[in-house]
N, C-alpha and C positions, 0 to 999 in steps of 0.2 A: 606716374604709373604705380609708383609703391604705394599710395593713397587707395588704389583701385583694388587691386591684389586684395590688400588688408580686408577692406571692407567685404569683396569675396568671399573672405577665408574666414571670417566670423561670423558671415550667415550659414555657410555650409557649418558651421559648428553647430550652428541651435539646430539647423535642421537634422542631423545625425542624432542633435540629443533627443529628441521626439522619436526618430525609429527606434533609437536602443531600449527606450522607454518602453516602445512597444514591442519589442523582442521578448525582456525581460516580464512582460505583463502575459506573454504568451506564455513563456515557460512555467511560471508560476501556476498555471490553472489546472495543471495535471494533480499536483498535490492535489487540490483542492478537492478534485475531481474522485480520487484513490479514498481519500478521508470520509469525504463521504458517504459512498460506497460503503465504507466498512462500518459508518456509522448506520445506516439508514437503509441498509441493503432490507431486501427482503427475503436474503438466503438463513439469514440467523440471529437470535436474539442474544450476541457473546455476553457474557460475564467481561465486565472490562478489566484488563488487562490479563487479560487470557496468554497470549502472545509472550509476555512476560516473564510468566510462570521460571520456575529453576527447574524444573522437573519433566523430562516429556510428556514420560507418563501422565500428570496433572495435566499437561496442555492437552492430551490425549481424549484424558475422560473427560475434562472440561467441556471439550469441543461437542463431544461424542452426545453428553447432557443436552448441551444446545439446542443439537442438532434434531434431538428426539422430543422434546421438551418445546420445541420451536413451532406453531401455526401459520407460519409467514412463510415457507418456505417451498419451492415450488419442487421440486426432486427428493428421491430418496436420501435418509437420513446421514447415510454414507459419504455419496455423493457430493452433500453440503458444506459436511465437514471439512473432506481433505479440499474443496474449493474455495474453501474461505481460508485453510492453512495456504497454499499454493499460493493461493492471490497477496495473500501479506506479504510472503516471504519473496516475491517475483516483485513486487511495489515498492520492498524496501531496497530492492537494488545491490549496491556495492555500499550502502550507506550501515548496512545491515553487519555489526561487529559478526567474525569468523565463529566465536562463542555460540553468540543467540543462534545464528544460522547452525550451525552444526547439532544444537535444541532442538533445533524444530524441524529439520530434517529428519530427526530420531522419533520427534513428536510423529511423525508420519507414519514409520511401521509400528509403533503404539499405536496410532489410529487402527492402519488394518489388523493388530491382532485384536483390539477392541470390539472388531465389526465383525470378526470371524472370519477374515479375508486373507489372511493370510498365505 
């Protein structure tokens, strides 16, 4: 009977390794998914590493550039901008140090006084 068991218990093992496999293949595709997007969107032509910047203000006008500057984009130039900030800043999650995030937050009412929206 322990013969029996054994042999059981190590086919259920490969078979477990194959779903987790594919768990993990799931999770993975959202990145991939987000990256892209930001690479290949057609809301804006960013300067890379825009995001980055030290300064809101830079991310600001950076963006603001882009967004005016930009032929690919289907909405007002406004619009584009703070959608492409929002969407970075909501994609990067809790991955996102408390620093950048609070940058670009700020980058945001730089945005609107950029646009006159304020």
């Amino acid at each position: 009977m322990a013969h029996v068991r054994k042999t059981t218990h190590s086919r259920k093992t490969a078979v477990r390794g194959k779903s987790s496999a594919r768990r993990r293949a799931k999770r993975a595709a959202p990145k991939r998914w987000s990256q892209r997007v930001t690479k290949e969107s057609d809301a804006l032509d960013l300067k890379r590493g825009v995001f980055t910047l030290t300064s809101p203000k830079k991310i600001a006008t950076s963006l603001k550039r882009s967004a005016e500057h930009s032929s690919r984009r289907k909405t007002g130039a406004y619009r584009s901008a703070m959608s492409m900030l929002t969407f970075y800043i909501n994609r990067a999650g809790t991955t996102l140090p408390k620093s950048q995030r609070t940058r670009l937050e700020r980058a945001k009412v730089e945005l609107k006084r950029a646009f006159g929206r304020e």
